[in-house]
RODO-65460 format. One record per residue (C-alpha): residue in three letters; chain; x, y, z. Coordinates in Angstrom, 2 decimals, decimal comma. Layout:
REM RODO-65460
<marnu:ala	base:A	X:X	Y:Y	Z:Z>
...
***
This chain:
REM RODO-65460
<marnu:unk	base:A	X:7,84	Y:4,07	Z:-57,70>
<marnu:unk	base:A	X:5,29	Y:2,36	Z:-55,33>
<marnu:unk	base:A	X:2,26	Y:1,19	Z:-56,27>
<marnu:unk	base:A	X:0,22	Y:3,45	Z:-54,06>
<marnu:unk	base:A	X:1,93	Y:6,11	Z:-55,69>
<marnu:unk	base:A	X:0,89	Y:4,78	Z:-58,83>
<marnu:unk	base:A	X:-2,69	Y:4,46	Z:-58,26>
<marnu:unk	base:A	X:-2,79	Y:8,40	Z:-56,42>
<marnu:unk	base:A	X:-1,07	Y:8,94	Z:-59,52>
<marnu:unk	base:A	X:-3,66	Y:7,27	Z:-62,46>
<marnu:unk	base:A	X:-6,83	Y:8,77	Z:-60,44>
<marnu:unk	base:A	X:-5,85	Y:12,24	Z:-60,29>
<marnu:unk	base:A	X:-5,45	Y:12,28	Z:-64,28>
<marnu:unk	base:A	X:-8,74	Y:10,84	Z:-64,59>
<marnu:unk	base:A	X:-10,31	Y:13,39	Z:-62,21>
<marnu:unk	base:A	X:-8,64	Y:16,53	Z:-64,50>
<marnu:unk	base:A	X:-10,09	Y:14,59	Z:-67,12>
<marnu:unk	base:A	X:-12,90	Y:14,22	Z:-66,14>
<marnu:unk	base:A	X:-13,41	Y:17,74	Z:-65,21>
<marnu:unk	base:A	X:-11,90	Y:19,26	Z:-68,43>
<marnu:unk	base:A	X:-15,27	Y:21,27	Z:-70,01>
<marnu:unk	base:A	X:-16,00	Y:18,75	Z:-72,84>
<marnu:unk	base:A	X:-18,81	Y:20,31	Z:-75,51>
<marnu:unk	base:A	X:-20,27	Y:18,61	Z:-78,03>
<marnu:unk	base:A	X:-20,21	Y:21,42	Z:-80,55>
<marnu:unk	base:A	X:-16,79	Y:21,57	Z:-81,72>
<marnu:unk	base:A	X:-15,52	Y:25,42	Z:-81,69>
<marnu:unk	base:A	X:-14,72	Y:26,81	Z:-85,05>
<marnu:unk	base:A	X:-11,20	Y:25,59	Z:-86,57>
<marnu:unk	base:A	X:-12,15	Y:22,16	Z:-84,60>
<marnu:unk	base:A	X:-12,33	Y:18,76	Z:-86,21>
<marnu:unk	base:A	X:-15,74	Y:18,14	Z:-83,87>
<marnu:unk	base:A	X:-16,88	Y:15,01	Z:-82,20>
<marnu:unk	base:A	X:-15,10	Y:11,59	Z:-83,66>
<marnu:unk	base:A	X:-16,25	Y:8,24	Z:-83,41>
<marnu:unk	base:A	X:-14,11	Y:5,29	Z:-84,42>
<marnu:unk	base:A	X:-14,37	Y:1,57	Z:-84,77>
<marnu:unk	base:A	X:-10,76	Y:-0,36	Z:-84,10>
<marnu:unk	base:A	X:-10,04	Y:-3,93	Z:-85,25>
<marnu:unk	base:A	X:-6,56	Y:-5,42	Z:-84,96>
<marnu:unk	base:A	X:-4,39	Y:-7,48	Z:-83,05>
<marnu:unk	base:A	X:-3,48	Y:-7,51	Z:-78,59>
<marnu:unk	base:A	X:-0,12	Y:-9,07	Z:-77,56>
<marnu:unk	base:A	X:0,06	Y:-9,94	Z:-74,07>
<marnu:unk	base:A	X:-0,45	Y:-9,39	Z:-70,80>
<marnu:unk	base:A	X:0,76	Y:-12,28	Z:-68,73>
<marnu:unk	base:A	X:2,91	Y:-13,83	Z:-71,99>
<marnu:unk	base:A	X:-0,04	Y:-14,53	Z:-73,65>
<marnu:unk	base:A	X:-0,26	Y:-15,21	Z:-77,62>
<marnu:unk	base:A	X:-1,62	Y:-12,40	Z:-80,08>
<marnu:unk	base:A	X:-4,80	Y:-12,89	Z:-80,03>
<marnu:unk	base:A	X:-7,76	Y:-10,39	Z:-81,94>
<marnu:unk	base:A	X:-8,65	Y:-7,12	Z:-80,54>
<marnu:unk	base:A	X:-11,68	Y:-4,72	Z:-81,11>
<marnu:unk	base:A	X:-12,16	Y:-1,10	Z:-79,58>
<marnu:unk	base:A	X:-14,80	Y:2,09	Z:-80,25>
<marnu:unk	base:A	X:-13,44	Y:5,02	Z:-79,70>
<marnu:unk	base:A	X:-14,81	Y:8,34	Z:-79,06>
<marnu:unk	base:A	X:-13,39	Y:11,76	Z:-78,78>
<marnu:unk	base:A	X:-14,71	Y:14,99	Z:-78,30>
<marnu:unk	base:A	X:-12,38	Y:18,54	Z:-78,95>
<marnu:unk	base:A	X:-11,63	Y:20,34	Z:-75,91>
<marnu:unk	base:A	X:-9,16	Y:23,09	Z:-77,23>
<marnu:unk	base:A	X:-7,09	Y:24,47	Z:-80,55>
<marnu:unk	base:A	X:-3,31	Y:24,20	Z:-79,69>
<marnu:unk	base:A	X:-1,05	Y:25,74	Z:-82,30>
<marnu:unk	base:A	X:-1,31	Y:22,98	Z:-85,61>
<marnu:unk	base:A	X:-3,59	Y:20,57	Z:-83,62>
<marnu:unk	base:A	X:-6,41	Y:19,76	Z:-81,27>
<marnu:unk	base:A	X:-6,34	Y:18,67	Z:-77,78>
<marnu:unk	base:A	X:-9,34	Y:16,29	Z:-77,62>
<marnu:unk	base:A	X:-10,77	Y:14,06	Z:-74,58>
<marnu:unk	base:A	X:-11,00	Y:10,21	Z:-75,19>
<marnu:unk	base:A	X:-13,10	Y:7,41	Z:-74,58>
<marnu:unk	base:A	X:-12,14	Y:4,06	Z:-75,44>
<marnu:unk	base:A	X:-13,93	Y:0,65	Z:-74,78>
<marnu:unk	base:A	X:-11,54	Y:-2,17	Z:-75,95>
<marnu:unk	base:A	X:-11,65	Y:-6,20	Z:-75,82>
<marnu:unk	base:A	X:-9,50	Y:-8,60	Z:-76,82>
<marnu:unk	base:A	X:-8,87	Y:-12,46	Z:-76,21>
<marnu:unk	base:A	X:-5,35	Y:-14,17	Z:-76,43>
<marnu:unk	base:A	X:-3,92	Y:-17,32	Z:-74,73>
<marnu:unk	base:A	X:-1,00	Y:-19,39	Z:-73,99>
<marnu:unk	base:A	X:0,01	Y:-23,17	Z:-74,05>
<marnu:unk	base:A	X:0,61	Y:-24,18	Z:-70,59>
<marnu:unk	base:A	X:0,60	Y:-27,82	Z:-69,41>
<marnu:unk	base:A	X:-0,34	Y:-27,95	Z:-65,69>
<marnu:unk	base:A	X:-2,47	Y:-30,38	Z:-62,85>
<marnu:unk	base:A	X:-5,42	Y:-28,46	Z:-61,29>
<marnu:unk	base:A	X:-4,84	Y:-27,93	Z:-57,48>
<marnu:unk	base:A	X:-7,59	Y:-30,16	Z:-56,66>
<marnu:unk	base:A	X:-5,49	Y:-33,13	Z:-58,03>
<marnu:unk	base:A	X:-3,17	Y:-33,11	Z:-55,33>
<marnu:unk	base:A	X:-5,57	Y:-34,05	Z:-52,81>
<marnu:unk	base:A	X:-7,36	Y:-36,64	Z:-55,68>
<marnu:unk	base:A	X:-5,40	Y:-37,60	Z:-58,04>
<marnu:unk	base:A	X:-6,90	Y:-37,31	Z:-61,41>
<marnu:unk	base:A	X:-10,14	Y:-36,34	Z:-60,43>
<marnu:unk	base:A	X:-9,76	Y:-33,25	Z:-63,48>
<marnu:unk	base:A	X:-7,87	Y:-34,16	Z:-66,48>
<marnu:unk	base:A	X:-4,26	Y:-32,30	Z:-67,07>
<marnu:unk	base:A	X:-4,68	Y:-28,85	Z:-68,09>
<marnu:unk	base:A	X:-2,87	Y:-27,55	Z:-71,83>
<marnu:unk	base:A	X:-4,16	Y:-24,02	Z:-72,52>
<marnu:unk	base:A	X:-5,45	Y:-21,23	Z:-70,73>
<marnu:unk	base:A	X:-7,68	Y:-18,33	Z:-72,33>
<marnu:unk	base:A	X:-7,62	Y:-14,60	Z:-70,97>
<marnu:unk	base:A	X:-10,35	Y:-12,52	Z:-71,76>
<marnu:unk	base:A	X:-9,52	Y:-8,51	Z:-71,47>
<marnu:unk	base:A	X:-11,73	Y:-5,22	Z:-71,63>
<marnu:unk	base:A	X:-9,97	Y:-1,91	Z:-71,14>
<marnu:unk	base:A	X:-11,82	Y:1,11	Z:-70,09>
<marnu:unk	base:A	X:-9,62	Y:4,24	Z:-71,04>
<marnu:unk	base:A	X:-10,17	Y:7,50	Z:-70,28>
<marnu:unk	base:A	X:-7,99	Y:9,96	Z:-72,06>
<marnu:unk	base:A	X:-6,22	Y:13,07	Z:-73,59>
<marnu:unk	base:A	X:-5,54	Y:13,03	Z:-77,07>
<marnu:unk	base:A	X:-3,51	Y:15,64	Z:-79,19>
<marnu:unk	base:A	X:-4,02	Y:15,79	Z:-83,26>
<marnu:unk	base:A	X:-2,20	Y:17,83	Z:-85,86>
<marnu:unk	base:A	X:-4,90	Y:18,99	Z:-88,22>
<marnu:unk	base:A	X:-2,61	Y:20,93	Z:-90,49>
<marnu:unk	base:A	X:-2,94	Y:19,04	Z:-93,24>
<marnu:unk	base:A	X:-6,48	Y:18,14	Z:-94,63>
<marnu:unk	base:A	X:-5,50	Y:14,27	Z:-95,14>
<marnu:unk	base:A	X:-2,73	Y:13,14	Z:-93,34>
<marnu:unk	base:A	X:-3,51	Y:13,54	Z:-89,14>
<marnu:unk	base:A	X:-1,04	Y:12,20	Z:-86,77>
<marnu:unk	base:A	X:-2,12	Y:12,25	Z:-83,42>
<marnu:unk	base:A	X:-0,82	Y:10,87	Z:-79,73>
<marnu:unk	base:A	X:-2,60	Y:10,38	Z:-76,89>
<marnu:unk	base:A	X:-2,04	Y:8,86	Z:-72,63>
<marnu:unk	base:A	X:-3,99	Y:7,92	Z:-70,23>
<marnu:unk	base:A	X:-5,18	Y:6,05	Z:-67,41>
<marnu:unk	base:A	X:-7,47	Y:3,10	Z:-67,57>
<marnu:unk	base:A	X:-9,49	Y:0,38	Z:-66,25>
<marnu:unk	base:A	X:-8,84	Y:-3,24	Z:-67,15>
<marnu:unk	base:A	X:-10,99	Y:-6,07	Z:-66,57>
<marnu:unk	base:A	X:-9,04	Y:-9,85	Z:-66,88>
<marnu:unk	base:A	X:-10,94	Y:-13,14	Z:-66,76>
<marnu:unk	base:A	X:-9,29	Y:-16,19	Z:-67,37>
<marnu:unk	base:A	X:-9,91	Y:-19,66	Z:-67,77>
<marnu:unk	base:A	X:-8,06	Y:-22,65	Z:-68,76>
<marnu:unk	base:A	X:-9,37	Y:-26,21	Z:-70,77>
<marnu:unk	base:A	X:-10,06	Y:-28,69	Z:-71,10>
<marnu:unk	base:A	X:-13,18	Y:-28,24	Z:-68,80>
<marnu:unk	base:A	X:-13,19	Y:-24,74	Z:-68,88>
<marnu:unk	base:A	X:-11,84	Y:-24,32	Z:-65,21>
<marnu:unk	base:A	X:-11,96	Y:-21,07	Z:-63,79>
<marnu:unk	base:A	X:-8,47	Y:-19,41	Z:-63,41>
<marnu:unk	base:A	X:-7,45	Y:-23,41	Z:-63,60>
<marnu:unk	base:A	X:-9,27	Y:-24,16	Z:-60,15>
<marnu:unk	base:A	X:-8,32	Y:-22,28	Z:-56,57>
<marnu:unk	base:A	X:-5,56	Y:-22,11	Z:-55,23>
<marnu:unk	base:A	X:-3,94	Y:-20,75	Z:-58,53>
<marnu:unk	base:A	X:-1,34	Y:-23,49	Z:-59,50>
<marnu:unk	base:A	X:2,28	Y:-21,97	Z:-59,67>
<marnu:unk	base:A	X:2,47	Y:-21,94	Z:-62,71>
<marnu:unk	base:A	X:-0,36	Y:-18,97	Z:-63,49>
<marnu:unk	base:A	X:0,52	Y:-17,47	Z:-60,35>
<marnu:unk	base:A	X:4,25	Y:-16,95	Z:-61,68>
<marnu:unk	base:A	X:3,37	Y:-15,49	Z:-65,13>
<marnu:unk	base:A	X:0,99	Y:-12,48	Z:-63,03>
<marnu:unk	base:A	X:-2,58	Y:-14,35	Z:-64,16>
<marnu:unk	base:A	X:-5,37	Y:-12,91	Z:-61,80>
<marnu:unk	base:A	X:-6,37	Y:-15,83	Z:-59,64>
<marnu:unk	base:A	X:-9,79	Y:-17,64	Z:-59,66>
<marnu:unk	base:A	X:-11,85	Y:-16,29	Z:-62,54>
<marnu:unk	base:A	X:-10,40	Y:-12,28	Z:-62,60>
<marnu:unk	base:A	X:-9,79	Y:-9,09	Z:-61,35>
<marnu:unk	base:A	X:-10,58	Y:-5,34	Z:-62,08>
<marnu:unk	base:A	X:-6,52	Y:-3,47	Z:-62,49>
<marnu:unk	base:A	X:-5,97	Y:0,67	Z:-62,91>
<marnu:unk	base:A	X:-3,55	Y:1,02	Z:-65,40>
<marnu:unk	base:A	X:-1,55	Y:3,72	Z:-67,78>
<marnu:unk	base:A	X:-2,23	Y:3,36	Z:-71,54>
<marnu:unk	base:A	X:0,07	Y:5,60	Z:-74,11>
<marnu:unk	base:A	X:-0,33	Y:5,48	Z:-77,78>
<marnu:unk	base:A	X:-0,55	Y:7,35	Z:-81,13>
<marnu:unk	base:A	X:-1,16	Y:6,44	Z:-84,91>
<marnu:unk	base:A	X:-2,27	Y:8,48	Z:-88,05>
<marnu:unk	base:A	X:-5,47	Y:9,29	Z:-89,56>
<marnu:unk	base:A	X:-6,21	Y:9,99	Z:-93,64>
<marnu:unk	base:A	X:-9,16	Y:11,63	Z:-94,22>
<marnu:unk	base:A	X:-11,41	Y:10,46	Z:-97,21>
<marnu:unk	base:A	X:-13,92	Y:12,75	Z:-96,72>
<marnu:unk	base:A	X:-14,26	Y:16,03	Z:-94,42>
<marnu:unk	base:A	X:-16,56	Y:13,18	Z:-92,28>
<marnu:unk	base:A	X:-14,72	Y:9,77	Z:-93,27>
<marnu:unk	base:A	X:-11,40	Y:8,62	Z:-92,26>
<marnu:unk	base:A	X:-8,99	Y:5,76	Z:-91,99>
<marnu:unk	base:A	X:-6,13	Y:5,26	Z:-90,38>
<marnu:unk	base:A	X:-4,10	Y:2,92	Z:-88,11>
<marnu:unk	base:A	X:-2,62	Y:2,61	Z:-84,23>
<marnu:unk	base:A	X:-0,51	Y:1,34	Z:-81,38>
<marnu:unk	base:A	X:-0,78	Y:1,49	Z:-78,34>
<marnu:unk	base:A	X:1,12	Y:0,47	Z:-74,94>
<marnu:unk	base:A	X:-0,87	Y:-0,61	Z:-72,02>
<marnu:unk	base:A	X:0,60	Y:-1,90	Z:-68,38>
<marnu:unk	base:A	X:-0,79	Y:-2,69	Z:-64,87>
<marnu:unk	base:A	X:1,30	Y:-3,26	Z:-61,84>
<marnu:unk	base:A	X:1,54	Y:-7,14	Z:-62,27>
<marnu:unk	base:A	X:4,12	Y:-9,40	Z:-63,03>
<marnu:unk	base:A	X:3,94	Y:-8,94	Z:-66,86>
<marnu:unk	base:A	X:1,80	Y:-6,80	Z:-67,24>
<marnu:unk	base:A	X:2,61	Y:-4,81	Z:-70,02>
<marnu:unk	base:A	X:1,07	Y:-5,25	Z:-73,36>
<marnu:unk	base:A	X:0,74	Y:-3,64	Z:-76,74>
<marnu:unk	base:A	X:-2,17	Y:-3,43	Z:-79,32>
<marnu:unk	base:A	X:-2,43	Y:-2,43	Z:-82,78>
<marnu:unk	base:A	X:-5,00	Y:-2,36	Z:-85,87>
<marnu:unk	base:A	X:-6,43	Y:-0,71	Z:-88,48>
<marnu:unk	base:A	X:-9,02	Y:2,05	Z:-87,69>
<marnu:unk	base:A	X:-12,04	Y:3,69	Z:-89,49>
<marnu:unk	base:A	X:-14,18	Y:6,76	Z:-88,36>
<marnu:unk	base:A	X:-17,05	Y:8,95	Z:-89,12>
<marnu:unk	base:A	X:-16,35	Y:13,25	Z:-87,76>
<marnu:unk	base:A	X:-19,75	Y:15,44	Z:-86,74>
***
């Protein structure tokens, strides 16, 4: 599959997303407008460490579907992770030492996802749902000591092999495919917990997140 494929691919989901006559007024027999609050863990991308991830969610019913609800979703995530690597900036091959030796490097990550969820509502507690997407990822990385910038341009190898963006970041489309379980406390309140697999077309970049979620229905 190419990547310009891909891409075609990921933007013509959004766009029947997108278009998809959202209300705000859920239709009788609909669970109505959700908002949720996500706090967990992110593995990855690039072979980076877990590291903590947060997310708000909202999703708004589109249409009853036998036991469930089709619903459109929007999900803001961010998460920070990192990774152990002992490198020399680029700079000290043309001056030696002039930055020290380089042992970590921090990526910074907020998703953008724009999506279609499906949620069984049969039961008044217990609410499985799955959902897929595409999405829009923002990395920024930087390493330390010194804070340098995507650990100073040109990218040494050694980031360059494991797929990190070079200098400080870089905006990536994506596909994000996930589901988890809801229990309702209330007919407004819920809990509930999710995963969620997330990849751009880098070299490792695929990546999963998880946590615990809590949410308030209108």
């Amino acid at each position: 599959m190419s990547k310009g494929f891909v891409k075609v691919a990921l933007i013509a989901v959004l766009a029947a997303v997108l278009s998809m006559p959202w209300s705000a007024e859920a239709e009788e027999g609909l669970l109505g407008v959700e908002f949720v609050f996500t706090v967990g863990a992110q593995v990855g991308p690039f072979d980076t460490d877990t590291g903590v991830f947060v997310a708000g969610e909202i999703g708004i019913p589109i249409a009853q579907a036998g036991p469930g609800v089709f619903m459109g979703l929007l999900n803001i995530g961010w998460s920070q992770t990192d990774d152990d690597l002992i490198f020399e900036p680029t700079i000290n091959a043309v001056a030696p030492g002039a930055l020290p030796v380089q042992t970590n490097v921090d990526l910074t990550t907020l998703t953008i996802l724009f999506g279609l969820k499906y949620k069984l509502n049969a039961s008044p507690i217990v609410q499985p749902y799955v959902f897929v997407g595409p999405g829009f990822t923002l990395f920024f990385n930087q390493s330390d000591p010194g804070e340098l910038v995507g650990g100073i341009a040109p990218q040494p190898e050694i980031l360059r092999n494991q797929g990190f963006p070079s200098g400080q970041g870089n905006v990536e489309i994506g596909v994000h495919a996930g589901g988890g379980v809801d229990l309702n406390i209330t007919s407004q309140v819920f809990i509930g917990g999710e995963g969620r697999f997330n990849w751009v077309d880098r070299d490792n970049g695929a990546w999963v997140t998880f946590g615990g979620r809590a949410g308030f229905r209108f």
